[in-house]
Every structure is written in structure tokens, then in C-alpha cells.
C-alpha positions in Angstrom: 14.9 -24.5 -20.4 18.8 -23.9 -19.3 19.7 -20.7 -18.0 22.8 -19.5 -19.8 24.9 -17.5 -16.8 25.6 -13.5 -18.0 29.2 -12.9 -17.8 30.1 -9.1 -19.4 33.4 -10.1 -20.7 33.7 -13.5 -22.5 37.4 -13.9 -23.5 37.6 -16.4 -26.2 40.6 -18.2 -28.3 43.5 -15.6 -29.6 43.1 -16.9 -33.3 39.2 -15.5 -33.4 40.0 -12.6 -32.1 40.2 -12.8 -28.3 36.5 -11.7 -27.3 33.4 -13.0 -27.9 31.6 -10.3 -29.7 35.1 -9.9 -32.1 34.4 -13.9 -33.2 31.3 -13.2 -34.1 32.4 -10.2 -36.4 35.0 -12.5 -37.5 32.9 -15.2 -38.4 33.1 -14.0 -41.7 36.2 -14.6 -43.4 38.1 -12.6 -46.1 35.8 -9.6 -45.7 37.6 -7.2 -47.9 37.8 -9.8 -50.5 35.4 -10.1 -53.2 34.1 -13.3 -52.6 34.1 -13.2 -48.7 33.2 -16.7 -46.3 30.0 -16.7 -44.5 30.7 -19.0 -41.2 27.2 -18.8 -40.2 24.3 -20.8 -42.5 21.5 -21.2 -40.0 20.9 -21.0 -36.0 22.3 -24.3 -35.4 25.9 -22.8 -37.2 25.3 -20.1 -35.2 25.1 -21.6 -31.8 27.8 -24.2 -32.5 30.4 -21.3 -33.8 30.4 -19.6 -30.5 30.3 -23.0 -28.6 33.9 -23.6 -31.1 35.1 -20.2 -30.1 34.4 -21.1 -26.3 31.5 -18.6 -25.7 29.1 -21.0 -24.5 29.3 -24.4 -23.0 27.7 -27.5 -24.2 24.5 -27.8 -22.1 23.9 -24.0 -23.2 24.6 -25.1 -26.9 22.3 -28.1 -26.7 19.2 -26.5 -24.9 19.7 -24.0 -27.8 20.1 -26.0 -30.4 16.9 -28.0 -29.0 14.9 -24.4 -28.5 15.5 -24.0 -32.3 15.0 -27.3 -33.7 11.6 -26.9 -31.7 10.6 -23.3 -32.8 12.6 -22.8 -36.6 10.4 -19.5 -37.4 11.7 -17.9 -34.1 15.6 -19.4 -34.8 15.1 -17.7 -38.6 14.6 -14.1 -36.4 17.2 -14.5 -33.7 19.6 -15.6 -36.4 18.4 -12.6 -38.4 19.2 -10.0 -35.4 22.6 -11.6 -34.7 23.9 -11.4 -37.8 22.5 -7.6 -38.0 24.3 -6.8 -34.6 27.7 -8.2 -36.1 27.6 -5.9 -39.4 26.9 -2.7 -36.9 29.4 -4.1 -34.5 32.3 -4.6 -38.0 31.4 -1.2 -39.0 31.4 0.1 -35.3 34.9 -1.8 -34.3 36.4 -0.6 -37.6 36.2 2.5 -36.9 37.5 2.4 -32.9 40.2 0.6 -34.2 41.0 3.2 -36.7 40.4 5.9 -34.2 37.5 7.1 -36.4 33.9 8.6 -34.8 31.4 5.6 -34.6 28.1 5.9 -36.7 25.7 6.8 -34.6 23.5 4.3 -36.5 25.7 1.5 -35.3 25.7 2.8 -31.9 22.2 2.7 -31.7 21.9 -0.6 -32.6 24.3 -2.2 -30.1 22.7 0.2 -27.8 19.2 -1.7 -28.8 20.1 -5.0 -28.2 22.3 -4.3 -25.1 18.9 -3.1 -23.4 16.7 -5.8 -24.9 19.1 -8.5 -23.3 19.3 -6.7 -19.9 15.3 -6.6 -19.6 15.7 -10.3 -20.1 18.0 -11.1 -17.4 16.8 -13.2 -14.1 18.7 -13.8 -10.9 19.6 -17.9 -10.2 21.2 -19.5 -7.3 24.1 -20.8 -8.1 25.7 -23.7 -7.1 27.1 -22.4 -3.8 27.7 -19.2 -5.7 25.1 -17.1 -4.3 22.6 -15.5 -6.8 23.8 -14.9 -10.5 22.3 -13.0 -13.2 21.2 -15.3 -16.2 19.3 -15.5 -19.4 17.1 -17.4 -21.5 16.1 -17.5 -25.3 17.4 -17.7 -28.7 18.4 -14.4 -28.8 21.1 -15.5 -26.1 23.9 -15.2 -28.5 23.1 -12.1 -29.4 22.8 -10.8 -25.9 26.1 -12.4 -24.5 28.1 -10.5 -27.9 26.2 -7.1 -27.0 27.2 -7.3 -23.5 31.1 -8.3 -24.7 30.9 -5.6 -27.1 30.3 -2.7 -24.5 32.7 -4.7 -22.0 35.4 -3.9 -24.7 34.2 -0.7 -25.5 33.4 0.7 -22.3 36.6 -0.8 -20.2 39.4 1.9 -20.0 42.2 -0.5 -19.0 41.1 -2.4 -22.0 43.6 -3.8 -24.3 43.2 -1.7 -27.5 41.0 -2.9 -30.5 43.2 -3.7 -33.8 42.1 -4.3 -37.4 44.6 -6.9 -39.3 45.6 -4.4 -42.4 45.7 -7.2 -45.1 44.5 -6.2 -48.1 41.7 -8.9 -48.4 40.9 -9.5 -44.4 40.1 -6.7 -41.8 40.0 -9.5 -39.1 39.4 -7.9 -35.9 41.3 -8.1 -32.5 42.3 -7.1 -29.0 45.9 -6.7 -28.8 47.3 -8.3 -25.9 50.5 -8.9 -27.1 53.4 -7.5 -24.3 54.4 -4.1 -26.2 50.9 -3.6 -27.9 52.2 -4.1 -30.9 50.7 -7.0 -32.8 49.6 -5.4 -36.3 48.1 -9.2 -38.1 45.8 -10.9 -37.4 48.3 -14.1 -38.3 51.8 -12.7 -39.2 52.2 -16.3 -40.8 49.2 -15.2 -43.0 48.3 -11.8 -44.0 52.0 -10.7 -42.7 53.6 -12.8 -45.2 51.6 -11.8 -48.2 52.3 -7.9 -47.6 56.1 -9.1 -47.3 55.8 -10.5 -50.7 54.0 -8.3 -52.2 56.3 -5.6 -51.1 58.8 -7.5 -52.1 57.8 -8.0 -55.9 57.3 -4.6 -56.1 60.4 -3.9 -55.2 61.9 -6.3 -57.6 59.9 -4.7 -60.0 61.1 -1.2 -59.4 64.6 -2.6 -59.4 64.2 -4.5 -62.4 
């Protein structure tokens, strides 16, 4: 079985959000709306997501998408506690971002499978490298967003955590941008549909 390497911090492409634990939350598409986009079918989508987002490589994604196709009943519960961490860690992100108290709830669970993933960690040589602390298991994505989540959280020089305003979206985000200032997700998107709809209502006023 591969060892998947912990890193704390696993920065991943701008347009899912720029960590890996905010991809995951965002693997859900159009939340606000009322017929929101579920990214994630099964373990395999799962796995294969945050390979697409960059938060794991292709050995990792192949030995776990071969640990699944082996053991489905076991994929069915890691998938299960994945998809339960990213609806604490929506909630719990929405609310740093609106500068908002956590629910302690939400907390808790974070806090749960932080722990569980560090009592599964091992040290590995690495090549050349010295020893490294890895993990094993289908529960590896889950791990690898828990320990991104509290690398966000928990950094103070952090860039600060944004929520795209859009009506039908709350896409979630570091903001990296020079001034701190970047309010969309996609201006091109949500930013262009609030400028319209300001602007019929505008017209309408006027008219």
C-alpha cells in the first residue's frame, strides 16, 4: 500500500479556491441555489476530484482508487465521513469568512477527524529526505483536508478566508490577491450577474 506524504498546507488551483480543504467544500457547485451540483458521486469521484484540484498525485490516486475498488463497504464510510467533514467545514468557513463565532458543533467535528488522522500517521524515509510523516487508508482524503483546514485556520499570517457574495454561489476562497481585495469567486461570473442585476434595477427605478 502507498504512503501518501502529510503536508499541513496543500495549496491547490486559484479557480477551486486555493486550498485543499476549500476544494473540497467547493466541490459542490451553486450551493445557495435551489438545485445545487454534487461533484462527488462515489469514492472513486472523490479521489479523482482532489487528484484534478492537485491535492494528491497519481500513484496516491491509483493505490486509492485500487484500496476502494478492493474494499467498496469501507470506500461507502470514508466517502460518508468526507463528505460530513466538508458540510462542518462550509458551515465552519462561512462563518470565519463572515467574521461570525464558529459552531462549536463544527469545531468538534474538524477537531475529530484532525486527531483521528494524526494517530494514523507513520514516519518514512524519504528519498534522500530524511524521515517524513505519512499516512495510509481511505480516509486519506479526509485527513489531508482536516489538516489543510486547521493550516488555514490556525496560521496568523494567513491570507484571509472570503465567501464569493453571489446570490446563488457562496464559493469559498483565500484571498491572495495584492490589496486583499478580491470579493468573487470569478468576477467574469458571479461579478457580472450582480452588475446586471443592479443594473436592471436601476433601469427599473428610472423607468
Amino acid at each position: 500500500m502507498l504512503s501518501v506524504e502529510l503536508r499541513p498546507a496543500r495549496p491547490v488551483a486559484h479557480a477551486l479556491g486555493g486550498r485543499l480543504s476549500l476544494a473540497l467544500v467547493n466541490s459542490v457547485l451553486w450551493r445557495r441555489s435551489a438545485d445545487p451540483i454534487e461533484r462527488i458521486g462515489d469514492y472513486h469521484a472523490l479521489a479523482g476530484y482532489l487528484r484534478d484540484a492537485g491535492g494528491l498525485d497519481d500513484a496516491a490516486l491509483a493505490a486509492l482508487e485500487a484500496e476502494a475498488t478492493a474494499s467498496p463497504p469501507a470506500a461507502r464510510t470514508a466517502l460518508e465521513r468526507a463528505l460530513t467533514l466538508r458540510e462542518a467545514l462550509f458551515r465552519l468557513f462561512s462563518a470565519v469568512a463572515a467574521g461570525t463565532e464558529p459552531d462549536g458543533a463544527d469545531v468538534a467535528a474538524l477537531d475529530r477527524v484532525f486527531r483521528a488522522g494524526l494517530r494514523q500517521v507513520r514516519l518514512s524515509v524519504g528519498d534522500g529526505r530524511g524521515f517524513r510523516p505519512a499516512w495510509t487508508g481511505l480516509d486519506v482524503p479526509a485527513w489531508e483536508a482536516a489538516a489543510d483546514a486547521v493550516a488555514v485556520l490556525g496560521t496568523p499570517d494567513a491570507p484571509p478566508l472570503r465567501q464569493c457574495p453571489g446570490e446563488t454561489c457562496g464559493w469559498l476562497f483565500v484571498d491572495e490577491s495584492r490589496n486583499h481585495s478580491r470579493q468573487w469567486c470569478d468576477s467574469r461570473m458571479c461579478g457580472n450577474r450582480a452588475r446586471a442585476r443592479r443594473h436592471y434595477q436601476k433601469q427599473r427605478a428610472a423607468g
